[in-house]
C-alpha positions in Angstrom: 75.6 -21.5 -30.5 72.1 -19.9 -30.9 71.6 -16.9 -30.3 68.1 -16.7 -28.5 66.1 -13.1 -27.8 65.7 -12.2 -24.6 62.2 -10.8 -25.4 59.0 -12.6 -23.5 56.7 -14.5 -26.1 53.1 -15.8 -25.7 52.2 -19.3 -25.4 51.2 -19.4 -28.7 54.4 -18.8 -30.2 55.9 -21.3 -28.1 53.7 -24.4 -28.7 53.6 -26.3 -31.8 50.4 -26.4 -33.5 48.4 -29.2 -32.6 46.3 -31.2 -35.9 43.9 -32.4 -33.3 42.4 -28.9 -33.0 41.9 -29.0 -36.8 39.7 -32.6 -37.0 36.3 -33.3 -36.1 35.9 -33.5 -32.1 35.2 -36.4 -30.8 31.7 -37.2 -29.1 31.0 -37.0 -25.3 31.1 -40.5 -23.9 34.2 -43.7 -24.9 34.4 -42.0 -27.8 36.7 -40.1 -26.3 38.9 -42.7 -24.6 41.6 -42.7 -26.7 42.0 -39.1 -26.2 43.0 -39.8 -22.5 45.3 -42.3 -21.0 43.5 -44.3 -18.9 44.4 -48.3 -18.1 41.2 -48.3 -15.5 37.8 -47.2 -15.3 37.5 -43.6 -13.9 34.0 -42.5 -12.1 36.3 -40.3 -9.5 37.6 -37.3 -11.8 36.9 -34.6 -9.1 39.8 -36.2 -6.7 42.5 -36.0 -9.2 41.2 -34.6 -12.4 42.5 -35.9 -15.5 45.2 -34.6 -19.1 43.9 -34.9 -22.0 46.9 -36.2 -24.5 46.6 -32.8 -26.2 47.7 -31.0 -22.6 50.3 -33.9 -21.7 52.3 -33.7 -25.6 51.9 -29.7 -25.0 53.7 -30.2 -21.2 56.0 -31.7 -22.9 56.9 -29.1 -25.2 57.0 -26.4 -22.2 59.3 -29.1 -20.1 61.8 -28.9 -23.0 61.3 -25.3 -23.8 62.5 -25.1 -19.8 65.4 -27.6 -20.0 66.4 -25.5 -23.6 67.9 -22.4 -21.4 66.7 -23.1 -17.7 68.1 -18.8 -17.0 66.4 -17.5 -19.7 63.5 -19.6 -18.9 62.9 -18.8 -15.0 64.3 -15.4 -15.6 62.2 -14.3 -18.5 60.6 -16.7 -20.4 57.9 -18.2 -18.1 56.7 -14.9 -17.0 54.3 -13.1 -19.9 53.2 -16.7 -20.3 51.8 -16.5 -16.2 49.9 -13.0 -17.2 48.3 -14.8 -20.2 46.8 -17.9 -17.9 45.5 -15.6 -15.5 43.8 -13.3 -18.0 42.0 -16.3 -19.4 41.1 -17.4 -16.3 40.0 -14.4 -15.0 37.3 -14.0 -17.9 36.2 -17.4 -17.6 35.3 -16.5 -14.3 34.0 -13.5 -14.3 36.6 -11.2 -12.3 36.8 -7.9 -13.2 40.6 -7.6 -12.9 43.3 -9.8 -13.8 45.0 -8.7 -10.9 42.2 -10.3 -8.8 43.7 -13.5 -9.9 47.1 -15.7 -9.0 47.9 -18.9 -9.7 49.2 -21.1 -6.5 49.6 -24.9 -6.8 46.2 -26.7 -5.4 43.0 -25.4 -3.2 44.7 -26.2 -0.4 47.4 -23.9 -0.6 45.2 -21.1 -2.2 43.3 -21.3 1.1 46.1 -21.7 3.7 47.7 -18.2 2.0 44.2 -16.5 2.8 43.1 -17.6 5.8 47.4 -16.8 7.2 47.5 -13.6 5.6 44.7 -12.2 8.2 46.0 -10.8 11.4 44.7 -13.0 14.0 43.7 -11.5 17.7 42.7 -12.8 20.4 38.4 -12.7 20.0 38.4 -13.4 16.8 36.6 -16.3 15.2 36.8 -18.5 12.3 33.7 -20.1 10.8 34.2 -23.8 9.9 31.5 -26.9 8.9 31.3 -30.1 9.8 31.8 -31.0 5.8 34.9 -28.4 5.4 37.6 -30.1 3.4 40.2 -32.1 5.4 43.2 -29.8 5.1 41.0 -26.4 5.4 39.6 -27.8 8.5 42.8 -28.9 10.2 44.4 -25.2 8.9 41.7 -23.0 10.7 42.3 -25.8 13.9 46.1 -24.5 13.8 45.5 -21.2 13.3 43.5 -21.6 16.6 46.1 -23.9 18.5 48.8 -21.4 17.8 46.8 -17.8 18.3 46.0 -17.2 22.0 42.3 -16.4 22.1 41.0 -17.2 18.7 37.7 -19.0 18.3 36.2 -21.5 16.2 32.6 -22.1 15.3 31.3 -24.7 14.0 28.7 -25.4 11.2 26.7 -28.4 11.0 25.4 -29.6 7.8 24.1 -33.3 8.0 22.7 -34.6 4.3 20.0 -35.4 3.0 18.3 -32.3 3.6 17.0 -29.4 2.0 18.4 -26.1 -0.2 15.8 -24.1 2.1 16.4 -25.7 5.3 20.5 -25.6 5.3 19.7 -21.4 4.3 17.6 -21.1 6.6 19.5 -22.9 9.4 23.0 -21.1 8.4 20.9 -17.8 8.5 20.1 -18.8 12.2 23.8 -19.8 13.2 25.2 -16.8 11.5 23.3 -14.8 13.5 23.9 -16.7 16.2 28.1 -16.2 16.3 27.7 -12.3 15.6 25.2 -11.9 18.6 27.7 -13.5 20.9 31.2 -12.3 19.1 33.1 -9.8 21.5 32.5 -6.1 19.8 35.0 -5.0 17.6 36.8 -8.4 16.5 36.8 -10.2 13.1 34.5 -13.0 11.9 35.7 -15.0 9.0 33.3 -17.7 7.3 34.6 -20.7 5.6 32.6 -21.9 2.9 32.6 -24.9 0.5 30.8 -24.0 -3.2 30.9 -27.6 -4.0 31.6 -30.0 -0.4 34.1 -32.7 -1.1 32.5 -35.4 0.9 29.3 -35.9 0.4 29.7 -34.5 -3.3 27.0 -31.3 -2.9 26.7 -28.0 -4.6 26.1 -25.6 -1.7 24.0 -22.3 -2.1 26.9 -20.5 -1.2 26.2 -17.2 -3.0 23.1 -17.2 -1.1 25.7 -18.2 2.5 27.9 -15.4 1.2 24.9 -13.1 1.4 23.8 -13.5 4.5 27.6 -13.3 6.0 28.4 -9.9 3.7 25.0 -8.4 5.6 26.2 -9.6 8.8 30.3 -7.7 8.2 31.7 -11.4 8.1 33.8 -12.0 6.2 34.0 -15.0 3.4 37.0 -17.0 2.1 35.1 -19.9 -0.4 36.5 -23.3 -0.9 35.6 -23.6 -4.8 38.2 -26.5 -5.4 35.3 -28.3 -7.4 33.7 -25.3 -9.1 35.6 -24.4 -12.0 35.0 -25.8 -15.4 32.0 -27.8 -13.4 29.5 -25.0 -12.7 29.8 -21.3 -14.0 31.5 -19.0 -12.3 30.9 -14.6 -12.0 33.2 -13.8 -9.1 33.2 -10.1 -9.3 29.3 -10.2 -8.8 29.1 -13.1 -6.0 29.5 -10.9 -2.8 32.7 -13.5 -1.8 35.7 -12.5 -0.7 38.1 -14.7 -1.0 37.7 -17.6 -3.2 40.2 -20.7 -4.5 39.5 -23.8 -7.0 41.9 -26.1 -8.7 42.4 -25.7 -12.4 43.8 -29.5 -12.1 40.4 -30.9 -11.4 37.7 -30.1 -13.3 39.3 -27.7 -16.0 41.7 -30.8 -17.2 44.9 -28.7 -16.3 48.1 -30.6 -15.3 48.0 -31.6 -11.6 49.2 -28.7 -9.4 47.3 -26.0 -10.7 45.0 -23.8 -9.0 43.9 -20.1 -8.9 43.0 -17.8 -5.8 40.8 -14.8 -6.6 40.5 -11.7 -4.5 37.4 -9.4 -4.5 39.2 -5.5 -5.0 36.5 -4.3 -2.1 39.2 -4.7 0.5 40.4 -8.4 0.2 43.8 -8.3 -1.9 44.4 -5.4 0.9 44.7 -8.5 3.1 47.1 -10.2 1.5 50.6 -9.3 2.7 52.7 -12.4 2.0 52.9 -15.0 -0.5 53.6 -18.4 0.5 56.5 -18.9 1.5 57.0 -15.5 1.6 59.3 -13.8 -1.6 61.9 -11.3 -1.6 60.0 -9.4 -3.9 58.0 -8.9 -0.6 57.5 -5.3 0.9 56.4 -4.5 4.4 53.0 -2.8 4.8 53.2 1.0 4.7 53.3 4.3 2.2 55.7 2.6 -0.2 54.3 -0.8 -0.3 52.9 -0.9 -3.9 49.0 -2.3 -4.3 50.0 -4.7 -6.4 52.9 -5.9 -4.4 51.3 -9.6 -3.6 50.5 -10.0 -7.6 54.2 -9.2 -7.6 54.9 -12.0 -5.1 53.2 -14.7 -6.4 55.0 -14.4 -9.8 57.8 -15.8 -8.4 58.0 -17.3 -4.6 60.9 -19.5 -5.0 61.8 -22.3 -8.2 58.7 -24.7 -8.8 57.4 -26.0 -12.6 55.4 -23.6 -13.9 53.8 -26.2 -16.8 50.9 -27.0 -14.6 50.1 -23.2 -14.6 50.8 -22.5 -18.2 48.6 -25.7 -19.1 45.9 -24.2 -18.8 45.8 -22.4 -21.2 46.2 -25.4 -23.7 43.3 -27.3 -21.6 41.0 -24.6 -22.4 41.8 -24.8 -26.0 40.7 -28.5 -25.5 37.2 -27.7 -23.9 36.6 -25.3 -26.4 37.0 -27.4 -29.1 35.0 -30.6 -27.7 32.0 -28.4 -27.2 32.6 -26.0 -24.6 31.5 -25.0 -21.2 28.1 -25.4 -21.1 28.2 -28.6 -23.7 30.3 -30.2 -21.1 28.9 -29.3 -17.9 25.2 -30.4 -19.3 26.7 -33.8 -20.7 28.2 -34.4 -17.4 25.3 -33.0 -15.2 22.7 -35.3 -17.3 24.9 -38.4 -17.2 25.3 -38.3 -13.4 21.6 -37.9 -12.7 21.0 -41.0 -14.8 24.1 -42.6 -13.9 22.9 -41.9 -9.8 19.4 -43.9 -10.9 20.7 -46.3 -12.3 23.6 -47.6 -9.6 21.2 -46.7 -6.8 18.7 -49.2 -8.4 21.4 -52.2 -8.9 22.5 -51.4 -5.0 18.7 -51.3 -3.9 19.7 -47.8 -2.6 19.3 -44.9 -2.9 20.6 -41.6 -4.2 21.5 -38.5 -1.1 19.9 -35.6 -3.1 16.7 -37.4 -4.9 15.3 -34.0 -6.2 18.6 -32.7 -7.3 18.1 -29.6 -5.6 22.3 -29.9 -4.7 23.0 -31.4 -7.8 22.5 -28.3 -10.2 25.3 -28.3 -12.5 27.3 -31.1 -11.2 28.8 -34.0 -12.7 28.7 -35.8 -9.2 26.3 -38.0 -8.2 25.9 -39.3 -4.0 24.6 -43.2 -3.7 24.3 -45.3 -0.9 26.3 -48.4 -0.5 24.2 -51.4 0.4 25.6 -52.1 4.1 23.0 -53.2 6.9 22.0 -50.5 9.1 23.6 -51.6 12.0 27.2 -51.8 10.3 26.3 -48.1 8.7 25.7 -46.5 11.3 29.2 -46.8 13.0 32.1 -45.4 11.2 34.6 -47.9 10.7 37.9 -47.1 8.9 38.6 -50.7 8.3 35.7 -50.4 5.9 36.9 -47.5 4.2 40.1 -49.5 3.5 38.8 -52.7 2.4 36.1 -50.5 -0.3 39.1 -48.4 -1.7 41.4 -51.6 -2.0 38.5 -53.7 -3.2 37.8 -51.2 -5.9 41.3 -51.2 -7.4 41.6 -54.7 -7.3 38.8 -54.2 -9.6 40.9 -51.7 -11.8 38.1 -48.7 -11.3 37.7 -46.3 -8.7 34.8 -43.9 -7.1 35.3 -42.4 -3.4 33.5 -43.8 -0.8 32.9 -41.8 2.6 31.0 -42.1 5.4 28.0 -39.4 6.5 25.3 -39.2 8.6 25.1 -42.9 9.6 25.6 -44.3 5.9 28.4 -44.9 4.0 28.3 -43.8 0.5 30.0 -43.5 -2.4 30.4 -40.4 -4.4 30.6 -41.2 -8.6 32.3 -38.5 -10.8 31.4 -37.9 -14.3 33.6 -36.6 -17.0 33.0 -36.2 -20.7 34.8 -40.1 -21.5 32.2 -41.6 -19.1 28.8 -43.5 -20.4 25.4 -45.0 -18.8 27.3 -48.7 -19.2 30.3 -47.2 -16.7 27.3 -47.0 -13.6 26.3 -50.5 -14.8 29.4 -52.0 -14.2 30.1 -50.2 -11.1 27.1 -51.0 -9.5 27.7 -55.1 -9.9 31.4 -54.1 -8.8 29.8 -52.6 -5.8 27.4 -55.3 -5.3 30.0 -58.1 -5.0 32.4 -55.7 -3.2 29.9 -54.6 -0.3 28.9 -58.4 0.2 32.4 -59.7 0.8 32.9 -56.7 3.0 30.0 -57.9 5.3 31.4 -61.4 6.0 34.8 -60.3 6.9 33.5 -57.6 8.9 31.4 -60.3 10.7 33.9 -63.2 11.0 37.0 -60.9 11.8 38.7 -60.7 14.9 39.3 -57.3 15.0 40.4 -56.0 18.2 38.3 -52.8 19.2 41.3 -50.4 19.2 41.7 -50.9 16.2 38.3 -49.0 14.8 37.7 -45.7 14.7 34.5 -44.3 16.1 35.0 -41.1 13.9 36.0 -39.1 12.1 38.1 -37.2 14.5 39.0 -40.6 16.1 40.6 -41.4 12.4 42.8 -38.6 12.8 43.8 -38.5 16.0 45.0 -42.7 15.4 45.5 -42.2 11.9 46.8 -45.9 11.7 45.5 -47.9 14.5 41.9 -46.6 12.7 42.9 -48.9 10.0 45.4 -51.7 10.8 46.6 -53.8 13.6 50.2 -55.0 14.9 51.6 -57.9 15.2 53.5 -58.3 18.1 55.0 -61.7 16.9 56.8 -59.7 13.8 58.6 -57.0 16.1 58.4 -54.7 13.0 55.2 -53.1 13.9 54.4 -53.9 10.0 50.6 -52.8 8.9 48.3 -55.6 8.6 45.5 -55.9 6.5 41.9 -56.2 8.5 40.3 -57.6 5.5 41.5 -60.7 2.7 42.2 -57.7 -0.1 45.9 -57.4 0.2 46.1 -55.4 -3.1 47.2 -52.4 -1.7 48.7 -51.7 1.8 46.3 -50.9 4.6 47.9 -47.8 6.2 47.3 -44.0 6.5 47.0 -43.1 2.8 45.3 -45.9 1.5 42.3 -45.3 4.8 42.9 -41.4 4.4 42.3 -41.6 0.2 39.0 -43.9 0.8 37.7 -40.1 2.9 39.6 -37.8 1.5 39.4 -35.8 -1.2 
């Protein structure tokens, strides 16, 4: 038997050196295909993200390094590793402490932990939009259903529409909630840095601003800012603010970071989720850096998605880095947002780019008639997602202020040609949509008339019964039978 030392080592003594790091990079566009794994043709990178091979082969590595000596592993081993990630990410975005910084296992999570971690009273009121991301929305909605007395407010934000205007009008509805907020109690703001659905780069430093001058405070939904825009957290005036490493940053899926200004936020934080026995009640002896403590270890998950990141930076840096990416991707999904908005004979939601900035996602409007736009129907949202991987390629689609759209990521493998042949995928896709919708017998409780209605029938929004089976099976409303119509087939044509 091996006998193994006890002493924590870096990730960089652990990994095998990689010969790809030592060749010449491959350039932006197919070129780099065969560096990824793909079997379809990807314009929806900001749902899921994507591995580079060089991250999956180095996952690998760490899965067997865990399976080698699973004790030493998730009693030692594991841990300097952690510290490591979160001092690289905390440079790459700008904190000024690596203990501003913890790694949790998507956005979703990173903002749940926040937003439970505040002690809710009765007065108090949450800040949410219109465009907040599904599971933020529905968290702050719980946090209201189960806390007698605590408020929501609601921020609308309907696209296309102006930088200026949406400040101006959030200035106006910020001031607003604190004139009428009973004295004394807490205001939190929820804001998106990048919305989901439609794909828009807020001016959220600028909404952090106003909020910090009003005493409200600001928990940021950044799930699509890192590794697509850059990032100096320390100096942005937020609070509170979460992105996914898994998206963006080409991290393996389950990887995300929450960042905590040291002006009073990580005070906040009492608990980890789920809460860890390293845990200590508030009080004298609580150390300050008992939730850092916490999220080290909250209970026996795999910590490879967390300690990829440090390989998937390695990657970035080597095919160009930061900035090289971000303006390849930015550029391509301007052109790319021309281009499919011409073969539609659309047109593109942000025409001056004023919410584009950095971004590598482009908004386009899919070539329904007005008067089947301007309804929401889920059944649509079905039959687009389904259509599309029947056609082995996927981009969201979403529906927003009376259009329904679809919302094209770009990443470094992507090309002009990809728009091209979306756009004639599209073309044919939207058409067949139209006569179905017109010659199906679709009984009327079986649409959704919004986006809350969606919810609330989840999947009478999408499908119908059929008595005669007895089964209650799911049927299709549409002739694309390629995937099943249900909840998370609808849901994923919204959401994320």
């Amino acid at each position: 038997m091996t006998v193994q030392s006890i002493e924590p080592v870096t990730l960089d003594h652990l990994l095998k050196p990689n010969p790809i790091f030592h060749k010449r990079a491959p350039r932006f566009g197919h070129e780099m295909l065969p560096y990824y794994s793909f079997k379809y043709l990807n314009l929806n990178n900001g749902s899921f993200g994507a591995l580079p091979k060089v991250v999956t082969e180095h996952c690998k590595d760490l899965t067997e390094w865990q399976e080698e000596n699973t004790d030493y592993y998730f009693r030692v081993g594991y841990r300097l590793p952690l510290v490591g990630v979160r001092e690289e990410l905390a440079k790459l975005v700008g904190a000024s402490d690596v203990d501003e910084l913890v790694m949790v296992t998507n956005t979703s999570t990173g903002m749940s932990v926040v937003l439970r971690n505040f002690i809710w009273e009765s007065g108090d009121i949450i800040i949410r939009s219109n465009t907040t991301y599904g599971t933020v929305y529905k968290t702050v909605q719980y946090i209201h259903d189960t806390i007698p007395g605590v408020r929501i407010s609601e921020f609308q934000m309907l696209f296309p529409t102006t930088r200026h205007t949406l400040v101006n009008e959030w200035r106006s509805f910020i001031a607003g909630v604190k004139k009428h907020a009973p004295h004394g109690k807490k205001i939190v703001a929820v804001i998106d840095s990048i919305v989901a659905n439609p794909g828009v780069a807020l001016p959220w430093k600028e909404m952090v601003k106003i909020c910090k001058d009003a005493g409200i405070w600001t928990v940021v939904d950044g799930a699509h800012s890192v590794g697509q825009e850059p990032l100096q957290l320390a100096a942005s005036g937020a609070d509170f603010f979460v992105s996914s490493t898994h998206k963006w940053l080409g991290a393996k899926r389950g990887s995300a970071f929450l960042w905590m200004s040291n002006n009073g936020a990580r005070d906040l934080m009492l608990s980890s989720i789920p809460t860890a026995s390293s845990y200590i009640s508030p009080g004298p002896d609580r150390p300050l850096n008992n939730f850092i403590s916490q999220n080290q270890y909250n209970g026996c998950i795999d910590f490879t998605p967390y300690l990829s990141v440090h390989v998937a930076l390695q990657w970035r840096q080597f095919i160009g880095g930061e900035e090289a990416i971000q303006n390849y991707c930015n550029n391509l999904a301007r052109r790319g947002g021309e281009l499919l908005a011409q073969k539609m004979g659309t047109h593109v939601l942000d025409p001056h780019g004023e919410f584009t900035l950095a971004m590598a996602t482009v908004n386009v409007a899919l070539p329904f008639p007005r008067e089947m736009a301007e309804k929401y129907d889920a059944a649509v949202g079905a039959a687009l997602s389904n259509k599309l991987l029947s056609k082995n390629m996927y981009a969201v689609t979403y529906h927003h202020n009376k259009h329904w759209w679809t919302r094209a990521s770009v990443q470094i493998w992507n090309e002009l040609e990809d728009f091209n042949v979306l756009g004639n995928a599209f073309v044919s896709i939207c058409s067949e949509i139209i006569e179905e919708y017109n010659s199906a017998n679709i009984p009327e409780d079986c649409k959704a008339d919004s986006f809350e209605a969606y919810f609330r029938h989840p999947i009478k929004a999408a499908v119908f019964y059929d008595p005669g089976h007895g089964r209650e099976v799911p049927k299709p409303v549409t002739s694309t039978h390629v995937v099943p119509v249900g909840y998370h087939t609808t849901l994923a044509s919204i959401r994320p």
